[in-house]
C-alpha positions in Angstrom: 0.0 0.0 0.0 1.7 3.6 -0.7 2.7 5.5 1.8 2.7 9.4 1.9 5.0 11.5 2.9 5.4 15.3 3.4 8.2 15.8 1.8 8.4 19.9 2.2 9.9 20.0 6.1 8.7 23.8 5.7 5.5 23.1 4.9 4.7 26.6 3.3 5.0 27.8 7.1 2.7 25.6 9.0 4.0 22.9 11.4 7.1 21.3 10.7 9.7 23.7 11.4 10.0 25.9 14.5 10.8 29.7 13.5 13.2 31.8 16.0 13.1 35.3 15.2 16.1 37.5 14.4 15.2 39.1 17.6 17.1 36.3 19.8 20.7 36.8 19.7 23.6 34.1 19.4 23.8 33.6 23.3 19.9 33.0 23.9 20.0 30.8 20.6 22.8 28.6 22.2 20.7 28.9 25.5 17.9 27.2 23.8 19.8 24.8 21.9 21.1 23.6 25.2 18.1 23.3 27.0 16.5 21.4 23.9 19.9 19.1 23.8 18.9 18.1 27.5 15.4 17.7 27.6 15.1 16.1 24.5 18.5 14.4 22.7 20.0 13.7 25.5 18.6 10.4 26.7 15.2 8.7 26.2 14.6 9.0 30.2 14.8 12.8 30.1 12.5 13.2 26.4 9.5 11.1 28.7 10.4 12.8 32.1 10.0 16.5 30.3 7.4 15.4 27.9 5.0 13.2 29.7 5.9 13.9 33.5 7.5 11.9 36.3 6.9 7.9 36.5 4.6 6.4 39.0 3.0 9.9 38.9 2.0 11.2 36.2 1.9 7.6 34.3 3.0 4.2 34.7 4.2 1.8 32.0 1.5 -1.2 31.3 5.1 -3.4 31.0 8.5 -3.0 30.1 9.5 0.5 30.1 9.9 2.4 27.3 8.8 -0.6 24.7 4.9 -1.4 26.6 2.1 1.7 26.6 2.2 4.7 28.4 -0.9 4.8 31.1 -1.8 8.2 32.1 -2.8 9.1 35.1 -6.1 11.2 35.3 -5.6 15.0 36.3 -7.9 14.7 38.6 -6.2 12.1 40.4 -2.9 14.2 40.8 -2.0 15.8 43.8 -2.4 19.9 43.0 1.5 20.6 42.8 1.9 17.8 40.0 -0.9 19.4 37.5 -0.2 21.3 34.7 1.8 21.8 31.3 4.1 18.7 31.5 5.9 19.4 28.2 8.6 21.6 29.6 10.5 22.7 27.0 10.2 20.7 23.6 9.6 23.0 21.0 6.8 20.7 19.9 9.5 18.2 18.7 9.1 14.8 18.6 12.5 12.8 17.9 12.2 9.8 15.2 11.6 6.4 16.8 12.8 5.0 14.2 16.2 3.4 15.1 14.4 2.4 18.7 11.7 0.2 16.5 14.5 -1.4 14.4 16.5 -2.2 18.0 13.2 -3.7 19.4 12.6 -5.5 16.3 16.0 -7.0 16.4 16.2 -7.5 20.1 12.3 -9.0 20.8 11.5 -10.0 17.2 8.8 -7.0 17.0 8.6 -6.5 13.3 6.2 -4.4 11.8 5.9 -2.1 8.5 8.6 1.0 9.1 11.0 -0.6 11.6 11.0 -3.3 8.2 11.4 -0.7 5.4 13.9 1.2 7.2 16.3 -2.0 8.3 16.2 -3.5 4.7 16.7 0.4 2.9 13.5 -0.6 1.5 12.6 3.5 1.7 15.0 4.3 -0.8 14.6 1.5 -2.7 11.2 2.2 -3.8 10.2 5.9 -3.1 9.0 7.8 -5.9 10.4 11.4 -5.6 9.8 14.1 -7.4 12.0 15.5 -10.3 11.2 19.1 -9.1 8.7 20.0 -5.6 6.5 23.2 -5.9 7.8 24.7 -2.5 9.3 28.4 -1.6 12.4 26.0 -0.3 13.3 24.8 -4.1 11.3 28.5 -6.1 12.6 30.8 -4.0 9.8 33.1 -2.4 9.5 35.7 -5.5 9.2 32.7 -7.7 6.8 30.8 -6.0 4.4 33.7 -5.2 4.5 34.4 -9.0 3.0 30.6 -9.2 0.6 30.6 -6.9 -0.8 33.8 -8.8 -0.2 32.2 -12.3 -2.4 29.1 -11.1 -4.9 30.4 -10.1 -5.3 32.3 -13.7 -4.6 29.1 -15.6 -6.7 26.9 -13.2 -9.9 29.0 -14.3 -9.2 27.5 -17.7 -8.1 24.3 -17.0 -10.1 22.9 -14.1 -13.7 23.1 -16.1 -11.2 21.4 -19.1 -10.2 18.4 -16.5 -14.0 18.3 -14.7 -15.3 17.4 -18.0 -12.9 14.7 -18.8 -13.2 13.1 -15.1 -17.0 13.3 -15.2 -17.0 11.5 -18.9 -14.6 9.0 -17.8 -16.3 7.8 -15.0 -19.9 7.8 -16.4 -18.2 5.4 -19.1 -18.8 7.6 -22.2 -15.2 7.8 -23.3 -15.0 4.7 -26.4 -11.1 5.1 -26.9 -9.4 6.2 -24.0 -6.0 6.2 -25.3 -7.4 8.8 -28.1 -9.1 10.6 -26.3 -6.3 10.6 -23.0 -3.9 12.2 -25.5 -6.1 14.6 -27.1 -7.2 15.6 -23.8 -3.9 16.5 -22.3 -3.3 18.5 -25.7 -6.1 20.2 -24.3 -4.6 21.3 -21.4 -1.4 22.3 -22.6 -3.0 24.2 -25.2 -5.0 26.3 -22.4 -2.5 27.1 -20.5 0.0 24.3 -18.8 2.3 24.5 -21.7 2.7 28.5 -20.3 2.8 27.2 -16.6 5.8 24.8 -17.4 7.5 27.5 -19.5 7.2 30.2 -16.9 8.1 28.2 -14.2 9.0 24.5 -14.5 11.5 25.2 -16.5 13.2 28.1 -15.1 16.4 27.6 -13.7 15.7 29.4 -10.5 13.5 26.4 -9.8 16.2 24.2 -8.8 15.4 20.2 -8.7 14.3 18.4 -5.6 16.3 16.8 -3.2 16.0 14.6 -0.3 19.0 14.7 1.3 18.9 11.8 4.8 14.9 12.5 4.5 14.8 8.0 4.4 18.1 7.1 5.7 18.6 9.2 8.6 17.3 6.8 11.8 17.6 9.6 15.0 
């Protein structure tokens, strides 16, 4: 079964990254890098004891640490000085589990679908990634806001173009498919993707995608 990724990390400024303003200097940037090096990277025991709160208080493992689930223990049930926000300082990062799923899978036999791909390099194997990625990372943000302008023009001719040929092909009145596949996507370059591609596909400020460690890197 395919599997999506994101494969933006900046995700046209939603989620994925955490943004520190120029305002923060080199010294509380290395202060923050510190704290997030401690609470976080350093250890597994510290990412759960600043994350999810102290053991045999705020939860309890339902068998062996760290591998079994996590049973939380109701609010209501904790004495007043241990409520509150339990995620001290994490940015809202959550480190890959990855190479901990491949260790359990080797260790206990726990196989299962990503500990699998990743141990056999089965991720970049078979990924299908994209020759170029319509992103501000890979357009550059004068280029891409050119696009997302552009489209929208070009969608007003193409979209009624592509409902039509959806709508026929599922209501099974297309009698050569082939023929009329090809004639359609004539259509669409005639009315407007050939310009699109021109304009920006194929400009050299739109450099090609990369992945870099996106499948290969485990921590």
């Amino acid at each position: 079964m395919p599997v999506s990724h994101g494969i933006d990390p900046y995700g046209e400024g939603s989620y994925r990254v955490q943004l520190i303003g120029a305002q923060v200097d080199d010294g509380k940037l290395e202060r923050i890098c510190n704290i997030l090096q401690y609470t976080t990277f350093s250890s597994q025991e510290n990412y759960v004891r600043y994350n999810s709160g102290i053991e045999g208080v705020h939860f309890k493992w339902a068998g062996e640490p760290y591998k079994s689930n996590m049973i939380k223990t109701a609010v209501a049930d904790l004495a007043e000085e241990y409520r509150g926000q339990l995620k001290v300082f994490s940015l809202f990062y959550t480190p890959s589990t990855v190479q901990q799923q491949i260790d359990n899978a080797l260790k206990d036999g726990y196989w299962w679908f990503m500990p699998f791909m990743h141990y056999n390099g089965l991720f970049e194997k078979y990924a299908l990634n994209p020759e170029k990625h319509l992103s501000e990372a890979y357009m550059g943000r004068e280029l891409y806001a050119e696009y997302v302008d552009a489209n929208a023009t070009a969608n007003q001719e193409l979209n009624p173009i592509i409902a039509d040929f959806k709508s026929r092909a599922l209501s099974g009145q297309i009698a050569n498919l082939n023929t009329e596949w090809s004639e359609y996507i004539d259509q669409l370059y005639a009315n407007g993707l050939q310009k699109m591609v021109d304009d920006f596909y194929n400009n050299p400020s739109f450099v090609k995608y990369d992945p870099g460690e996106k499948f290969t890197m485990k921590d």
